[in-house]
C-alpha positions as CSV (number, residue, x, y, z in Angstrom):
1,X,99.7,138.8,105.2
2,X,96.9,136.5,105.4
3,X,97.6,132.9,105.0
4,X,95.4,129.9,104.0
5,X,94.6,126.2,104.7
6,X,94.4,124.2,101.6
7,X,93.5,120.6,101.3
8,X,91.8,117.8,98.9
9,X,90.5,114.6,98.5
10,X,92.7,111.9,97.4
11,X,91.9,112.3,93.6
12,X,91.8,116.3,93.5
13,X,88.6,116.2,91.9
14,X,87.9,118.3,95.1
15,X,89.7,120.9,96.5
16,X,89.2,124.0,99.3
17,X,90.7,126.8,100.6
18,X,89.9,128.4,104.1
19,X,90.9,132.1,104.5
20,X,90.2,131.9,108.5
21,X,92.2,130.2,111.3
22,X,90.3,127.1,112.8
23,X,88.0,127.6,115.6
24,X,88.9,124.1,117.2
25,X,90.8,120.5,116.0
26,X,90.0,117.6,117.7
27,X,90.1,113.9,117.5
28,X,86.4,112.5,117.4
29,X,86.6,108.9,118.5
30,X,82.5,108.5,118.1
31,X,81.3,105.2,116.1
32,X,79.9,107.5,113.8
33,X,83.2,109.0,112.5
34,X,84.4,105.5,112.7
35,X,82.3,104.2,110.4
36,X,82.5,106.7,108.4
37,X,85.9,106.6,107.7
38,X,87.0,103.2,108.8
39,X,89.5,104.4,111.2
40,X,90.3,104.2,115.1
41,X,89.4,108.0,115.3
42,X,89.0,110.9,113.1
43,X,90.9,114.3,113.2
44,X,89.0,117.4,112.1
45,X,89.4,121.0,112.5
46,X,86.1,123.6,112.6
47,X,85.9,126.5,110.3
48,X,83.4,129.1,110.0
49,X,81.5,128.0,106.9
50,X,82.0,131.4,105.2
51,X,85.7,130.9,105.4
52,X,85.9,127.9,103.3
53,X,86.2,128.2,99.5
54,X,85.1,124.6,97.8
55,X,86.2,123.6,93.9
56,X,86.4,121.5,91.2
57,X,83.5,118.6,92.0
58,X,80.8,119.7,94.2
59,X,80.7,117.5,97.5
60,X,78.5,114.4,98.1
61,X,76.4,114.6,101.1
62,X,75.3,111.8,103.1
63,X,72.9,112.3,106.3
64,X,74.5,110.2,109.0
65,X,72.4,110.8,111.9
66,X,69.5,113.4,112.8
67,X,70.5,116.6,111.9
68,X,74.1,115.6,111.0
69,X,75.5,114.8,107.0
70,X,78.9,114.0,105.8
71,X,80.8,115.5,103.3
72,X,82.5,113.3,100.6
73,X,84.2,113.3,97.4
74,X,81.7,110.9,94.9
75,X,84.6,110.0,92.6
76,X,87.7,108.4,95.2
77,X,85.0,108.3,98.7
78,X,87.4,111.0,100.6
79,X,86.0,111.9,103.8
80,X,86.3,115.4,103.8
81,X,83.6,117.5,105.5
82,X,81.4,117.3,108.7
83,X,77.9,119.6,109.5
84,X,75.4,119.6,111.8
85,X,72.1,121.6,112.0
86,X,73.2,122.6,115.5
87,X,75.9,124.7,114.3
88,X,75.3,126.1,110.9
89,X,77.4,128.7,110.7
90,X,80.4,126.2,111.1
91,X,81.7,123.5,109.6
92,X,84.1,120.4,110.0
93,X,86.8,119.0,107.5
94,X,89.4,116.3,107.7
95,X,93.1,117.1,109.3
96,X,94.5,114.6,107.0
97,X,92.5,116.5,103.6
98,X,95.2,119.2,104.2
99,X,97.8,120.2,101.9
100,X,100.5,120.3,104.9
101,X,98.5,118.6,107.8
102,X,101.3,118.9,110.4
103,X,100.3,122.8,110.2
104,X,97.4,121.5,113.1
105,X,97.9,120.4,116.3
106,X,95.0,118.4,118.1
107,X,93.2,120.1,120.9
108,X,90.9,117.6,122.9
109,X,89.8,114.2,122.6
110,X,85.9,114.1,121.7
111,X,83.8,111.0,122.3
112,X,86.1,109.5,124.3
113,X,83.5,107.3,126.2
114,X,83.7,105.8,122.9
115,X,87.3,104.6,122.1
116,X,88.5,102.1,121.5
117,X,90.3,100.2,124.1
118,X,93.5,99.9,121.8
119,X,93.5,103.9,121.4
120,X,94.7,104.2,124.6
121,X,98.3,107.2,124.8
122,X,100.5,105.0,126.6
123,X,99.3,101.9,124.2
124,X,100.2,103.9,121.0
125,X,103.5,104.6,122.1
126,X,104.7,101.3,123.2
127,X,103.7,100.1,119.3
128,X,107.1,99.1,116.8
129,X,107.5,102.0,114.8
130,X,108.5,101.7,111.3
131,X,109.3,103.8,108.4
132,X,107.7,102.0,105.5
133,X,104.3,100.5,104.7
134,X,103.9,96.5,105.4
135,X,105.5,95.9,102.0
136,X,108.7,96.4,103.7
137,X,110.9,93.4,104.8
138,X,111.7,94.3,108.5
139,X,108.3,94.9,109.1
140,X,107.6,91.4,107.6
141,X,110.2,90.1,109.5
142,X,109.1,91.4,112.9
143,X,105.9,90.0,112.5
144,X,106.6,86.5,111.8
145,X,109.0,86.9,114.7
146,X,106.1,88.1,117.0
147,X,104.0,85.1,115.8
148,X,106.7,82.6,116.9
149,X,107.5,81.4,113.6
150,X,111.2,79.8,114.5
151,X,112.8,80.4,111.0
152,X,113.4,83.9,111.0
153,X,116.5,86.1,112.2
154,X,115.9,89.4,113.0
155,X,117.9,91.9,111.4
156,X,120.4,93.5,113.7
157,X,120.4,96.9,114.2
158,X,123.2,99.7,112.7
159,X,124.9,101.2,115.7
């Protein structure tokens, strides 16, 4: 039984299917990807272009460097595709496009001569985890608390 990838951008104007198993995934940590995303790193995995199935809207290209473009949705700006002229029998799309991106593991680091010095394994790791987004009160809480501000108590923990 062959299975697929599926993703989309965060509108669903654009969607894809890819009927072959990636050829790579990495995390690119080039200023290009960067920029391009506005993110520490990006996480992409390489297809053979042949294997990808594109619908609904038709991709937006923009030509970010010599011989390279970028793939985008022109309605909500999704990041979703990466080509070079080097390689044009492949292409690149976003981990985090995927219907179930936990399906991917990461390979390699690219670029890493270009991290940033915060993207560090042991760095990312030592970082307060928490479940919800900054909207939620504990992470609000911590924060002040980091800053110094003398007027909060921290919630104690459920044993």
């Amino acid at each position: 039984m062959m299975t697929f990838l599926t993703g989309r951008c965060l509108c669903g104007a654009i969607h894809y299917r890819v009927s072959g198993p990636p050829l790579t995934v990495d995390h690119c940590h080039c200023a290009s990807c960067r920029k391009a995303s506005g993110a520490p790193f990006v996480t992409w995995f390489t297809a053979r272009a042949f294997d990808v199935d594109w619908r609904g809207a038709p991709l937006a290209w923009y030509v970010s460097s010599v011989g390279a473009e970028r793939g985008f949705c022109g309605r909500c700006g999704s990041t979703l595709a990466y080509r070079h002229d080097a390689e044009p029998e492949e292409i690149d799309i976003t981990v985090a496009t995927l219907d179930h991106p936990q399906s991917l593991t990461p390979e390699h680091h690219l670029c890493w001569r270009e991290h940033l010095p915060w993207v560090e394994p042991d760095t990312l790791g030592r970082l307060p985890l928490f479940e919800g987004t900054k909207d939620n009160a504990i992470y609000r809480q911590t924060r002040r608390h980091s800053r110094g501000d003398s007027d909060v108590t921290m919630p104690s923990s459920s044993a």
